[in-house]
N, CA, C, O and CB atoms as a CASP TS submission, in Angstrom:
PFRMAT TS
TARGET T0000
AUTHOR 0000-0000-0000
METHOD Language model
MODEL 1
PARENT N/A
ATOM      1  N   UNK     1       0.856  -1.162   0.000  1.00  0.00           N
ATOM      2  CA  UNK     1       0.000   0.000   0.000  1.00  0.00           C
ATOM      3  C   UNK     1       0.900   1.221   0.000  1.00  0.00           C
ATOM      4  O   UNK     1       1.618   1.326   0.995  1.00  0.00           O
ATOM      5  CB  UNK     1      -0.973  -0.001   1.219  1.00  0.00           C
ATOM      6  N   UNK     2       0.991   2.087  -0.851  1.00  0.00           N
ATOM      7  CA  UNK     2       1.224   3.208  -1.221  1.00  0.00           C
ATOM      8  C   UNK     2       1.231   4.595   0.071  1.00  0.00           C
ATOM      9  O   UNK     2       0.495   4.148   0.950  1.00  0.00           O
ATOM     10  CB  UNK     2       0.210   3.272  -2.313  1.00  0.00           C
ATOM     11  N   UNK     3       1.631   5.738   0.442  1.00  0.00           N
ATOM     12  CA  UNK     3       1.611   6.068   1.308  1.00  0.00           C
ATOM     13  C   UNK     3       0.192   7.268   1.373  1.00  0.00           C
ATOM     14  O   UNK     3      -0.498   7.845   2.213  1.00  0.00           O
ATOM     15  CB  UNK     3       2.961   6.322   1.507  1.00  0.00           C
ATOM     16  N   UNK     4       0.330   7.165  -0.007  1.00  0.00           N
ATOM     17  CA  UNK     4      -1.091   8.628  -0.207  1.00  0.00           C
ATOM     18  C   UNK     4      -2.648   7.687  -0.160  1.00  0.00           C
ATOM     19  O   UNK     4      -3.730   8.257  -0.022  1.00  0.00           O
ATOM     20  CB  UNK     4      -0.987   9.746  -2.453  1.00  0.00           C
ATOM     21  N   UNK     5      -2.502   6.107  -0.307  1.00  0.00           N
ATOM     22  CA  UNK     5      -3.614   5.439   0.343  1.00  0.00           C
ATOM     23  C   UNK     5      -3.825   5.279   1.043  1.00  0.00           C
ATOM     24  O   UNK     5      -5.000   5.004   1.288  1.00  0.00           O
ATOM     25  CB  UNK     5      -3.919   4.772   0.311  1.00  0.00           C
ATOM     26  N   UNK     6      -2.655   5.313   2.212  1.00  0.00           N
ATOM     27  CA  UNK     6      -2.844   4.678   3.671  1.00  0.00           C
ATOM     28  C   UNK     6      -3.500   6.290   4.515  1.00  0.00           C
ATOM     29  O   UNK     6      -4.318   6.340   5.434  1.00  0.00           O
ATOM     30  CB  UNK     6      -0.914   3.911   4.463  1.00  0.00           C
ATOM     31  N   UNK     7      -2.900   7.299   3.912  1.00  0.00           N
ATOM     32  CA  UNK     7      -3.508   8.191   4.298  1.00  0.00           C
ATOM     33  C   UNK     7      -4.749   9.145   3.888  1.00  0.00           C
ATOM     34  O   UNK     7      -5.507   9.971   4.396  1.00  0.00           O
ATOM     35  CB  UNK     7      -2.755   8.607   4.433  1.00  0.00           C
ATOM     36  N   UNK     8      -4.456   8.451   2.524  1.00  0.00           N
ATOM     37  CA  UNK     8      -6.527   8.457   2.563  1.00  0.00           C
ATOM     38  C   UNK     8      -7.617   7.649   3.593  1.00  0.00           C
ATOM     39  O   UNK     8      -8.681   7.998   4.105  1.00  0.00           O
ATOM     40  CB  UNK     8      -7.136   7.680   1.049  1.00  0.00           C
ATOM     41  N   UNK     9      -6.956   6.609   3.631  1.00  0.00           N
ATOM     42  CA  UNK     9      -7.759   5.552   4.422  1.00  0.00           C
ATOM     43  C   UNK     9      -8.041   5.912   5.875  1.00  0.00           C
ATOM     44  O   UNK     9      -9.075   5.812   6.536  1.00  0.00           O
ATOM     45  CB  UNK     9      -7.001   4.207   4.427  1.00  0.00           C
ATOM     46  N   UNK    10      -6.916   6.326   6.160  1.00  0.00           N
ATOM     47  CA  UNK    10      -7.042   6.913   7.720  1.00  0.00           C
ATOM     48  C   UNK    10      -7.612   8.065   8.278  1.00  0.00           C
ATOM     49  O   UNK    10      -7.986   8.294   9.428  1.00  0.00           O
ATOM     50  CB  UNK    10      -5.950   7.101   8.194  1.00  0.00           C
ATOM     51  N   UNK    11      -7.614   8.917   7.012  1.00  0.00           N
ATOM     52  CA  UNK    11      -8.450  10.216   6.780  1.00  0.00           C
ATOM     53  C   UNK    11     -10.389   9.844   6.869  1.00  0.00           C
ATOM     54  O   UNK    11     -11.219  10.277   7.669  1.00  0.00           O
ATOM     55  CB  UNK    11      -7.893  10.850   4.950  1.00  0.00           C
ATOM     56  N   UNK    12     -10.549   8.930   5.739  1.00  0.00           N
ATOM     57  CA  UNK    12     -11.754   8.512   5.735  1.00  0.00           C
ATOM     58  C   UNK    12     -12.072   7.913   6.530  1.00  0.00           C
ATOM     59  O   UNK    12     -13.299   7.927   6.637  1.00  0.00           O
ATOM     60  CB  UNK    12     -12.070   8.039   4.961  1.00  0.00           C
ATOM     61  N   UNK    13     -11.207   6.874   7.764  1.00  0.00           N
ATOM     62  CA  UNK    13     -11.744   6.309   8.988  1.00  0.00           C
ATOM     63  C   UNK    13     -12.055   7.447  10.144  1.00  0.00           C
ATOM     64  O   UNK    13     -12.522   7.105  11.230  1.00  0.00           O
ATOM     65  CB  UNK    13     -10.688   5.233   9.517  1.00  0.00           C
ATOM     66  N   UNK    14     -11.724   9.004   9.791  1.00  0.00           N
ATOM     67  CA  UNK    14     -11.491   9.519  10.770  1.00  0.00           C
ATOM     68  C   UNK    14     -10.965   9.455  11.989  1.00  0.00           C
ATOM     69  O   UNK    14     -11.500   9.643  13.081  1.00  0.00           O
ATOM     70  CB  UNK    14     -12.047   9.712  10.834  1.00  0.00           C
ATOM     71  N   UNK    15      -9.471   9.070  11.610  1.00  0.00           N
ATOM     72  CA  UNK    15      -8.360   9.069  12.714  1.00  0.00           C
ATOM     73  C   UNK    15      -7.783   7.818  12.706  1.00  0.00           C
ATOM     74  O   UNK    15      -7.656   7.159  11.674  1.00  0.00           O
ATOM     75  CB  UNK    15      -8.845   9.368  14.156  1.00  0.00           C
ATOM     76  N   UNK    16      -7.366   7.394  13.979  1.00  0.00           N
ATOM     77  CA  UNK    16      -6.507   6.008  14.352  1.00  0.00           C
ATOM     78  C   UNK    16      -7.259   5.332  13.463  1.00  0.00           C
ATOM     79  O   UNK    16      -8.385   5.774  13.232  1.00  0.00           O
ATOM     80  CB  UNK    16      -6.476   5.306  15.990  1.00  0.00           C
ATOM     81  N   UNK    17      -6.795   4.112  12.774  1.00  0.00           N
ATOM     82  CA  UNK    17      -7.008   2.744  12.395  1.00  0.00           C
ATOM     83  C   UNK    17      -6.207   1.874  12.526  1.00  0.00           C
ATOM     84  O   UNK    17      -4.992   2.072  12.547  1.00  0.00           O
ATOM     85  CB  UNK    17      -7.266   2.599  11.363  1.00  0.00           C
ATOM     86  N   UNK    18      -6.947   0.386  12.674  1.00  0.00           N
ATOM     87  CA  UNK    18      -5.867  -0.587  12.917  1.00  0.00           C
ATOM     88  C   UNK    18      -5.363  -0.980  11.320  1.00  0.00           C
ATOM     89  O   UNK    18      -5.821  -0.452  10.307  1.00  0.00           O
ATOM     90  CB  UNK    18      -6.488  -2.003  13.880  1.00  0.00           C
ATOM     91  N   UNK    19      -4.568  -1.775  11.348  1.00  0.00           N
ATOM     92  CA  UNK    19      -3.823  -1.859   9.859  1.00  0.00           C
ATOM     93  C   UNK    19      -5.036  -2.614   9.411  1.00  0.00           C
ATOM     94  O   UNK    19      -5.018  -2.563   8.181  1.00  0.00           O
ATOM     95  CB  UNK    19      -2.111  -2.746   9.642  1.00  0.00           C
ATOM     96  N   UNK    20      -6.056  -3.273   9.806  1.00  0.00           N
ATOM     97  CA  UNK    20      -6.800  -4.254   9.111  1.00  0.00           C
ATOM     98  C   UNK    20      -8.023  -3.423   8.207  1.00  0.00           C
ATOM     99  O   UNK    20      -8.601  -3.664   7.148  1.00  0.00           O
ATOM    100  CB  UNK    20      -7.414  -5.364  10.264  1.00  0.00           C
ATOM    101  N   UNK    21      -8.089  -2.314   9.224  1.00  0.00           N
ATOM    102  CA  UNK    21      -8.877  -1.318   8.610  1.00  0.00           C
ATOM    103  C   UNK    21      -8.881  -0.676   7.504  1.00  0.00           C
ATOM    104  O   UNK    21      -9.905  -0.422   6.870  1.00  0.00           O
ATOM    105  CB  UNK    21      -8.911  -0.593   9.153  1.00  0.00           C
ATOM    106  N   UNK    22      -7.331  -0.241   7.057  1.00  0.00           N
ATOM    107  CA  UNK    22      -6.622   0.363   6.675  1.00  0.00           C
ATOM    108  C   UNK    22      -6.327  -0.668   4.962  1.00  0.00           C
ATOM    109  O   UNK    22      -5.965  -0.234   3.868  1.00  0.00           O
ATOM    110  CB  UNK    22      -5.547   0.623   7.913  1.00  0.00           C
ATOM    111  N   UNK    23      -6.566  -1.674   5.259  1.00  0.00           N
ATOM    112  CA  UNK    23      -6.058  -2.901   4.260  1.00  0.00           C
ATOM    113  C   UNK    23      -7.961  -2.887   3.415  1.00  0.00           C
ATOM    114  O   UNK    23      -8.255  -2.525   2.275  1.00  0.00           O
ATOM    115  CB  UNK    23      -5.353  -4.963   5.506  1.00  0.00           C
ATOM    116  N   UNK    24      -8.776  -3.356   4.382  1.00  0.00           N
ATOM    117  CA  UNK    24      -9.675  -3.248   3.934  1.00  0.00           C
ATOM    118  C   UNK    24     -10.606  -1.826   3.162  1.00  0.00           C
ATOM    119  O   UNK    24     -11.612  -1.897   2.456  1.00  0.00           O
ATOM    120  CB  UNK    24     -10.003  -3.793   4.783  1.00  0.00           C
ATOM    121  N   UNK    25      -9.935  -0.742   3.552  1.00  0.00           N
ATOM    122  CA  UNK    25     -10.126   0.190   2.748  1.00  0.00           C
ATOM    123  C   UNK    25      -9.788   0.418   1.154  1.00  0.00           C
ATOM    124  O   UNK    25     -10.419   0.745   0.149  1.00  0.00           O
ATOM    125  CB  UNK    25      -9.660   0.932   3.363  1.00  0.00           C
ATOM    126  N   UNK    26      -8.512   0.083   1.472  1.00  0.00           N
ATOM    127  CA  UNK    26      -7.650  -0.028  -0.157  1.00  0.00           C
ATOM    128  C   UNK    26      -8.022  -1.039  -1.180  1.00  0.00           C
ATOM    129  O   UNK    26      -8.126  -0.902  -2.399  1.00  0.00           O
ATOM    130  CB  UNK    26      -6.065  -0.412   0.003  1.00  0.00           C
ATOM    131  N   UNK    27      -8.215  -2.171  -0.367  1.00  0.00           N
ATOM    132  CA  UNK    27      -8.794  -3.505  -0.798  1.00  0.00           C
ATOM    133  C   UNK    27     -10.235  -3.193  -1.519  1.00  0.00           C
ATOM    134  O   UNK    27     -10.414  -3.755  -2.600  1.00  0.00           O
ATOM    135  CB  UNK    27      -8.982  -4.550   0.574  1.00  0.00           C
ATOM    136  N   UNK    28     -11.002  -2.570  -1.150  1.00  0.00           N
ATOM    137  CA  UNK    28     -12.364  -1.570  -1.663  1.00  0.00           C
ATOM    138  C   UNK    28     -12.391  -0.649  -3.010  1.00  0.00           C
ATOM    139  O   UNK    28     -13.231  -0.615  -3.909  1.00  0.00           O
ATOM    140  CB  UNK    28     -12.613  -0.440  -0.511  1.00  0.00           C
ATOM    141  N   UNK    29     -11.300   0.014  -2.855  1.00  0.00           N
ATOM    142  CA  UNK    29     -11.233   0.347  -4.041  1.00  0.00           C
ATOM    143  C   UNK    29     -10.794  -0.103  -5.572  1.00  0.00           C
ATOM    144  O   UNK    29      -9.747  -0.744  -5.664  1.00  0.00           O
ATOM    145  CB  UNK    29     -10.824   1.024  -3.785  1.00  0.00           C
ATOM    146  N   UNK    30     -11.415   0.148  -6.585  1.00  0.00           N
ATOM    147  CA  UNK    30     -11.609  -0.369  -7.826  1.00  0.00           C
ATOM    148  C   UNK    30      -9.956  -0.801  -8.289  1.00  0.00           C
ATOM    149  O   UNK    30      -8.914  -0.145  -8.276  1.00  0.00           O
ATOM    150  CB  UNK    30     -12.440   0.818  -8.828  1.00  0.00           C
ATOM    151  N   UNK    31     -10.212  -1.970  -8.624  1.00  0.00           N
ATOM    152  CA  UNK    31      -8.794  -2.687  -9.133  1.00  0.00           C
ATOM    153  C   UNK    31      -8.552  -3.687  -9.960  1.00  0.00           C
ATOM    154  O   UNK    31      -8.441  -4.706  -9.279  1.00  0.00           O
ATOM    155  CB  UNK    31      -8.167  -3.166  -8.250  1.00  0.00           C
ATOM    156  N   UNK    32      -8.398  -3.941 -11.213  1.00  0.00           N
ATOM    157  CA  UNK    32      -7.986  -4.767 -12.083  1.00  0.00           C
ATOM    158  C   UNK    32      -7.149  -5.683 -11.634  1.00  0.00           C
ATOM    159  O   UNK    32      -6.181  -5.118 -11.127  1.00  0.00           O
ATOM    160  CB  UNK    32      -7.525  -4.208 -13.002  1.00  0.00           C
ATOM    161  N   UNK    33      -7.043  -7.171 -11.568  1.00  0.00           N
ATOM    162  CA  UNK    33      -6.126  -7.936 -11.772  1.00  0.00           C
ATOM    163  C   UNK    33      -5.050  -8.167 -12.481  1.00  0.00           C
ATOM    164  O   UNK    33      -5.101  -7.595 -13.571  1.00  0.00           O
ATOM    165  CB  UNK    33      -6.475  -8.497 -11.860  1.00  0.00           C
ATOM    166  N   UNK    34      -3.895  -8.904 -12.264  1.00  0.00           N
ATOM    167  CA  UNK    34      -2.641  -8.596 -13.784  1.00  0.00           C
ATOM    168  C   UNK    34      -3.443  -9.326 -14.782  1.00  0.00           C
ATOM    169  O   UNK    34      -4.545  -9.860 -14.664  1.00  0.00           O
ATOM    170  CB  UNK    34      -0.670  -9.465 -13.718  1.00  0.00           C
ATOM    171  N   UNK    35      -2.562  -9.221 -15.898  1.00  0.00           N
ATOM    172  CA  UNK    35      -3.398  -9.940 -16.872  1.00  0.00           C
ATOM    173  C   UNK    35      -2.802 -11.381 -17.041  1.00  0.00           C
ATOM    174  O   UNK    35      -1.588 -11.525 -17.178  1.00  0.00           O
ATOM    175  CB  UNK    35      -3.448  -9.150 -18.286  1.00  0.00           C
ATOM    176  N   UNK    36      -3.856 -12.682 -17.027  1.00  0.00           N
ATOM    177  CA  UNK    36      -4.494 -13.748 -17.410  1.00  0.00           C
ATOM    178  C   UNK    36      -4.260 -14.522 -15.610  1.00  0.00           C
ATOM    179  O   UNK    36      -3.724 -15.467 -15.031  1.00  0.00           O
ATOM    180  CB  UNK    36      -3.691 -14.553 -19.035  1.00  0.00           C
ATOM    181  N   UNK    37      -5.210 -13.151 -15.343  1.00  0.00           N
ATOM    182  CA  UNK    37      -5.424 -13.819 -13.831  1.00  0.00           C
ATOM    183  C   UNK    37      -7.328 -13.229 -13.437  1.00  0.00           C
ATOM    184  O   UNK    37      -8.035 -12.448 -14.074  1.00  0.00           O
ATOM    185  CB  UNK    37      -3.843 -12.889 -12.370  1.00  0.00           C
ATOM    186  N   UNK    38      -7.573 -13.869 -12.391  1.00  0.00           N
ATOM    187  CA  UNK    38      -8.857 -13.032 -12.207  1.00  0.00           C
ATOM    188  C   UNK    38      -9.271 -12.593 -11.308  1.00  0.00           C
ATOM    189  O   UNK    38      -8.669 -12.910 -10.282  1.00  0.00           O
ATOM    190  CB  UNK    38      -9.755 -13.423 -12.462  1.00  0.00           C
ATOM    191  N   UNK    39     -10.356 -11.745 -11.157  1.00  0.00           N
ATOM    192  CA  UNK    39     -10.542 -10.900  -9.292  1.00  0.00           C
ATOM    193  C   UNK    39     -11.601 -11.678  -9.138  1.00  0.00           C
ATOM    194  O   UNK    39     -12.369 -12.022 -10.036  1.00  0.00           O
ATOM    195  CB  UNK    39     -10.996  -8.866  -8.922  1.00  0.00           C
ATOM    196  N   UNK    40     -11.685 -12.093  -7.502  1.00  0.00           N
ATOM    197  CA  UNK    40     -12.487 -13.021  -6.979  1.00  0.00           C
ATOM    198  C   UNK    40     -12.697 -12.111  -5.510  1.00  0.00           C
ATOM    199  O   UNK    40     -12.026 -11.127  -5.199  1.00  0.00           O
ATOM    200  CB  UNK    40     -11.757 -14.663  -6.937  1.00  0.00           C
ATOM    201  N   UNK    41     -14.158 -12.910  -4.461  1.00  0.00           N
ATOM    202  CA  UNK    41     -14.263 -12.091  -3.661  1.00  0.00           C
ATOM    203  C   UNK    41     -14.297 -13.564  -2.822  1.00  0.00           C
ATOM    204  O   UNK    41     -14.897 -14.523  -3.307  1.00  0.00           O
ATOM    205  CB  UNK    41     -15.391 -10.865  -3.766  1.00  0.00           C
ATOM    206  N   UNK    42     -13.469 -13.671  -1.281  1.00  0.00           N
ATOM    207  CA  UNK    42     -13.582 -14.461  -0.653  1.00  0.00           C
ATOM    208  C   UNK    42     -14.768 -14.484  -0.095  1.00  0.00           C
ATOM    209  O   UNK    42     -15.196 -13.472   0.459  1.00  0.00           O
ATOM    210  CB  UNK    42     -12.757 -14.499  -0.054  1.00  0.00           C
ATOM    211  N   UNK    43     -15.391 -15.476  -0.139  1.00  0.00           N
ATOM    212  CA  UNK    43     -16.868 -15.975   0.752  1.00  0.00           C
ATOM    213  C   UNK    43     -16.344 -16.186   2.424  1.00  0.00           C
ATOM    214  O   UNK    43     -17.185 -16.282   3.318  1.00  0.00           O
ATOM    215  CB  UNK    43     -17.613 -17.856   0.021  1.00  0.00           C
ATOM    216  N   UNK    44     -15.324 -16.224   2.621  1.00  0.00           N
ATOM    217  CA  UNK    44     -15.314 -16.245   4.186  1.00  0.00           C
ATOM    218  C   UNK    44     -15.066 -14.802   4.603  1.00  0.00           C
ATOM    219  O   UNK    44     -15.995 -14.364   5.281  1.00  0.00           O
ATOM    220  CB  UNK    44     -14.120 -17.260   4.839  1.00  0.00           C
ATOM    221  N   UNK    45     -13.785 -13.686   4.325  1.00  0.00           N
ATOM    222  CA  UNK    45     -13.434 -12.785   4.470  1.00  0.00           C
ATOM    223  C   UNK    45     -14.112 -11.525   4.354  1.00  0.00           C
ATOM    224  O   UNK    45     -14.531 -10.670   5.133  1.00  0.00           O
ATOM    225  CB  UNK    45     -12.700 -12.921   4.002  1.00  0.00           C
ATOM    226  N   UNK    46     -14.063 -11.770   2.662  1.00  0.00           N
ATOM    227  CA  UNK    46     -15.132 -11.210   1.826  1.00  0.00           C
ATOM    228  C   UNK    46     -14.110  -9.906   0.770  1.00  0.00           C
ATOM    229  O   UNK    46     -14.516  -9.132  -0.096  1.00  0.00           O
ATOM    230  CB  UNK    46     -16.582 -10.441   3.069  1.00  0.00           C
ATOM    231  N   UNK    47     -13.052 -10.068   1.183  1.00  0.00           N
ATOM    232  CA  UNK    47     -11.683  -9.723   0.682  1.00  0.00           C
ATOM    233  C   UNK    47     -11.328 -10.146  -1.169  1.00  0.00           C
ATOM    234  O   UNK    47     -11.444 -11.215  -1.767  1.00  0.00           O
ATOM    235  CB  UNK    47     -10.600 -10.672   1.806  1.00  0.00           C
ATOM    236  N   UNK    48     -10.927  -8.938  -1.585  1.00  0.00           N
ATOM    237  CA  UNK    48     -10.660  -9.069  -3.062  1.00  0.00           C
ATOM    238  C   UNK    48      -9.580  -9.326  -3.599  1.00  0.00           C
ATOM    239  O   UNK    48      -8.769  -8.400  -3.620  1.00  0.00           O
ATOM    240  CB  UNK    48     -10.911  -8.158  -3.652  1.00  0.00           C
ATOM    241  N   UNK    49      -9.289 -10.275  -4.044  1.00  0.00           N
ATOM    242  CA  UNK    49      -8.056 -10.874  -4.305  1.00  0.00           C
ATOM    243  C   UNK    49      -7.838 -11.681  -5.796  1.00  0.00           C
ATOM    244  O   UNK    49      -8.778 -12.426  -6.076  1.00  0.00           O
ATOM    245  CB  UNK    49      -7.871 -11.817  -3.143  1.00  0.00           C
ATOM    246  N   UNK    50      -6.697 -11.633  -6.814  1.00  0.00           N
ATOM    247  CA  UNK    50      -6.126 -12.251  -7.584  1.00  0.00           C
ATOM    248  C   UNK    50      -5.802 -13.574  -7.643  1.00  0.00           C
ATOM    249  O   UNK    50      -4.913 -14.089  -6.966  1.00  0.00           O
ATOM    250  CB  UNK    50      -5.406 -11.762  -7.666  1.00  0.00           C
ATOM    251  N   UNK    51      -6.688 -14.298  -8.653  1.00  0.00           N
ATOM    252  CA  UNK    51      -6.225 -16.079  -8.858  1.00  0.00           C
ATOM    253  C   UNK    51      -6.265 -15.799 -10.654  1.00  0.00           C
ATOM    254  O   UNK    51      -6.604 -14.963 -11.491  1.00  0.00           O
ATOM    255  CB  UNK    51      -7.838 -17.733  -8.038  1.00  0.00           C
ATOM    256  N   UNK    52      -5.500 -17.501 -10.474  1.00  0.00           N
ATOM    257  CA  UNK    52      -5.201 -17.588 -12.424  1.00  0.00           C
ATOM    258  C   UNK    52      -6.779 -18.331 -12.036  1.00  0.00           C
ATOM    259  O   UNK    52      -7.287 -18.582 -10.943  1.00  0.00           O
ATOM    260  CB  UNK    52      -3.314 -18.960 -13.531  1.00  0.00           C
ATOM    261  N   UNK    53      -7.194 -18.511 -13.216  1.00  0.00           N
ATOM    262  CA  UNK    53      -8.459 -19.323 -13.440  1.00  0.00           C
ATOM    263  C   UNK    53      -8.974 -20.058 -13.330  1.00  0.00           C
ATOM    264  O   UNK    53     -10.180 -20.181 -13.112  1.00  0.00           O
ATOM    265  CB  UNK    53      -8.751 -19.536 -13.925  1.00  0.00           C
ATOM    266  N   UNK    54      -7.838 -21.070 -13.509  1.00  0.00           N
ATOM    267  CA  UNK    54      -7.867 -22.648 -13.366  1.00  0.00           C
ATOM    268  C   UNK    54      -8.296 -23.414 -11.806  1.00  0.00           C
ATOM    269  O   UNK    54      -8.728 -24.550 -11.605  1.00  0.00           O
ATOM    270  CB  UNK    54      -6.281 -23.120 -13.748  1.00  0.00           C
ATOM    271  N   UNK    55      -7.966 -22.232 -10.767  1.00  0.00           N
ATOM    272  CA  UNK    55      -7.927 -22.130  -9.221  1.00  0.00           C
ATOM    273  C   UNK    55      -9.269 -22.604  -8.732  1.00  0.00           C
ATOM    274  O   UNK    55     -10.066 -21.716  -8.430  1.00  0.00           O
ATOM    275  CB  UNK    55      -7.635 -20.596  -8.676  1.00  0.00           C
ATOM    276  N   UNK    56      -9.670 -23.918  -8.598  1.00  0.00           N
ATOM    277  CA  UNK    56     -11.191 -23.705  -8.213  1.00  0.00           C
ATOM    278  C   UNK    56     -11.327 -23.447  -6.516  1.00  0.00           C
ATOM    279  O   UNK    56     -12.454 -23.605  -6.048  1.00  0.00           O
ATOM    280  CB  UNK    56     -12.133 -25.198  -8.700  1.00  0.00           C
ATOM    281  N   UNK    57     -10.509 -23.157  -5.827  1.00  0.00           N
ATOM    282  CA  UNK    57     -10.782 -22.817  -4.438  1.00  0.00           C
ATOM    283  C   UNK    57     -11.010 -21.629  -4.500  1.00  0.00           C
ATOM    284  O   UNK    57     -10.379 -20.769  -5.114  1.00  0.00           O
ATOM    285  CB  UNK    57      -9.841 -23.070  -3.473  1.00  0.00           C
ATOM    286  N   UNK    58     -12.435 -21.470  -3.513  1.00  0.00           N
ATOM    287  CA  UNK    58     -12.619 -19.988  -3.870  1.00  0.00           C
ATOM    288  C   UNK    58     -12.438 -19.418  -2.345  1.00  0.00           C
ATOM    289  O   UNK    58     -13.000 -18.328  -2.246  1.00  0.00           O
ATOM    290  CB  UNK    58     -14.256 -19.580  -4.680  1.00  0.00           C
ATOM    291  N   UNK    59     -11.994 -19.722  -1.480  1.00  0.00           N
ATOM    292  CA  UNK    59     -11.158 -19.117  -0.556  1.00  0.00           C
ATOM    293  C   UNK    59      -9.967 -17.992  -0.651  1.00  0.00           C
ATOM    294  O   UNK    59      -9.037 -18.484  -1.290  1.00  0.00           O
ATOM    295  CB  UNK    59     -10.688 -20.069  -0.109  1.00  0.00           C
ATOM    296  N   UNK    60      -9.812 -17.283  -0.432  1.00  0.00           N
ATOM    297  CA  UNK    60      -8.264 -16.145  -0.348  1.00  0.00           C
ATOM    298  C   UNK    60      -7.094 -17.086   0.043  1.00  0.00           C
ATOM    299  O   UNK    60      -7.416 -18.063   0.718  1.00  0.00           O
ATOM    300  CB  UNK    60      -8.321 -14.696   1.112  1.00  0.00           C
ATOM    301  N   UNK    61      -6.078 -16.972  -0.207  1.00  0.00           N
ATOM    302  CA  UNK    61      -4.750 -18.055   0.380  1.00  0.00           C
ATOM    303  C   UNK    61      -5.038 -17.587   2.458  1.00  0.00           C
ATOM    304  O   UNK    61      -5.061 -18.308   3.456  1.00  0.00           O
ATOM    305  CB  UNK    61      -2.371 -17.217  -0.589  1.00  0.00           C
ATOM    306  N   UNK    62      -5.186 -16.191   2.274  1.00  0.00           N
ATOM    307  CA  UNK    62      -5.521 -16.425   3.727  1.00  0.00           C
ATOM    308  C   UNK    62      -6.800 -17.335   4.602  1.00  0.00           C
ATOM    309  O   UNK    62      -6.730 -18.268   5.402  1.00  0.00           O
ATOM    310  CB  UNK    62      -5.672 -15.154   4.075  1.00  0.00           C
ATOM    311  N   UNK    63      -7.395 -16.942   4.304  1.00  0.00           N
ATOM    312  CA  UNK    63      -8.576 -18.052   5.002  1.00  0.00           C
ATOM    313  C   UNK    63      -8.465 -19.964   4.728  1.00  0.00           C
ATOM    314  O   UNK    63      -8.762 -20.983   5.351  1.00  0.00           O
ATOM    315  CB  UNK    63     -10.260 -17.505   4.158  1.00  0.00           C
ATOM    316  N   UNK    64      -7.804 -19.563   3.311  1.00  0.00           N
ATOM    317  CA  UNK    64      -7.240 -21.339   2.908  1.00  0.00           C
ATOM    318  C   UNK    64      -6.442 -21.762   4.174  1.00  0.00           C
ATOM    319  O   UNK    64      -6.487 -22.894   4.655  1.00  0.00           O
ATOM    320  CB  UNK    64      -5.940 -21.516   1.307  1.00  0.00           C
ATOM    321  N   UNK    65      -5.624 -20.611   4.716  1.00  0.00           N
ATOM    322  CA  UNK    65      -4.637 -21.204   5.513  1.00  0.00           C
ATOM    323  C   UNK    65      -5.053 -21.023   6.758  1.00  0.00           C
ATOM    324  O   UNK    65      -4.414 -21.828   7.435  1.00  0.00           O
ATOM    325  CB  UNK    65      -3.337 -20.729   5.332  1.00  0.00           C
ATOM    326  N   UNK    66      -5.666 -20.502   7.341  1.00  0.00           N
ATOM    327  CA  UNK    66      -6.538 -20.324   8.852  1.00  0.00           C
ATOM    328  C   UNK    66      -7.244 -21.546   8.515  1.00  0.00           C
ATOM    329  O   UNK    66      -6.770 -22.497   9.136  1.00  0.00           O
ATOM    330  CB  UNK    66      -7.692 -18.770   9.197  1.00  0.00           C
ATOM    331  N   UNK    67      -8.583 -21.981   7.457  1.00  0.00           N
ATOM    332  CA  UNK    67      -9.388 -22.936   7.715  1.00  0.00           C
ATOM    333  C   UNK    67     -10.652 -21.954   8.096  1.00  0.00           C
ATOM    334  O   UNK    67     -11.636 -22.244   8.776  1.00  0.00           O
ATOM    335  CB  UNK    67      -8.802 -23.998   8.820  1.00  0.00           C
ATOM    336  N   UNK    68     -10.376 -20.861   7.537  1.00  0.00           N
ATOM    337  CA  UNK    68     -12.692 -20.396   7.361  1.00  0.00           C
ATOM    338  C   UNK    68     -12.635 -20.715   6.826  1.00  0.00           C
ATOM    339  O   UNK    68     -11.752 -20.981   6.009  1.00  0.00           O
ATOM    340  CB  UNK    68     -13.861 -19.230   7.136  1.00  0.00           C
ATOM    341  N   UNK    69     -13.906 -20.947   7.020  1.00  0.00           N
ATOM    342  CA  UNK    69     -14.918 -21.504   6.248  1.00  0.00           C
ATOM    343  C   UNK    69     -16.021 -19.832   5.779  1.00  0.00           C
ATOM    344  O   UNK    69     -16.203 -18.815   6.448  1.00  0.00           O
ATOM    345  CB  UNK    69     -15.802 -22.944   7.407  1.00  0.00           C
ATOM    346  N   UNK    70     -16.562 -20.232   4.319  1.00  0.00           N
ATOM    347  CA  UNK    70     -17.510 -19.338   4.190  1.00  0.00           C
ATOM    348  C   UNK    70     -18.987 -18.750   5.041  1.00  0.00           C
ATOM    349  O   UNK    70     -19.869 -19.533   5.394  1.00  0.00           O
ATOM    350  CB  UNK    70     -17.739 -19.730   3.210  1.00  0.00           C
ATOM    351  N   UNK    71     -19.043 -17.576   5.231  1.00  0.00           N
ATOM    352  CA  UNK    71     -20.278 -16.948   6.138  1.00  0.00           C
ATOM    353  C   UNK    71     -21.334 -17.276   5.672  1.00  0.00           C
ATOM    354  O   UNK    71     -21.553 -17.315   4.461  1.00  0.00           O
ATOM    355  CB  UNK    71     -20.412 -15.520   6.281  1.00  0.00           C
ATOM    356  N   UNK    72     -22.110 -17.550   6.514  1.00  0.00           N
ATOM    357  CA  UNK    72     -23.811 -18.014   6.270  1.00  0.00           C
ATOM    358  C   UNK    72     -24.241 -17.260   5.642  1.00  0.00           C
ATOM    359  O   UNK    72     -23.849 -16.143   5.978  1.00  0.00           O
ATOM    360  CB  UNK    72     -24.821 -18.123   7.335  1.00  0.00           C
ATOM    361  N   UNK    73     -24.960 -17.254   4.756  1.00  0.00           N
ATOM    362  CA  UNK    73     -26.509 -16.374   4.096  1.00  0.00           C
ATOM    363  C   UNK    73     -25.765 -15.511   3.210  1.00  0.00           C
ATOM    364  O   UNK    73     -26.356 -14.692   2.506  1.00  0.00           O
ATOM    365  CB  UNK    73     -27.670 -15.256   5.361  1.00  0.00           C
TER
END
């Protein structure tokens, strides 16, 4: 994260944030994947993240590696 995002982010939280806050802000805003990869939204997290295609886990590598599971409803 860039330094003029982190301080947007902290601006728009109005004040202190924890870094998770701060991640999930940036993470929010509009973003293309590299190319011959694709943007996916974790069903546990709910976090936007880059896979090649072929990837059928639709978990984030983070929650793959904790073990959420996706949120109800």
């Amino acid at each position: 994260m860039n330094k003029m995002r982190r301080e947007k982010a902290v601006l728009h939280a109005g004040g202190f944030v924890s870094e998770e806050a701060t991640a999930r802000a940036v993470n929010a805003e509009p973003w293309e994947p590299m190319p011959g990869m694709e943007k996916r939204q974790c069903p546990a997290c709910r976090y936007f993240f880059a896979v090649l295609p072929d990837v059928k886990e639709l978990r984030c590598p983070d929650c793959l590696r904790l073990g959420r599971r996706a949120r109800a409803g």
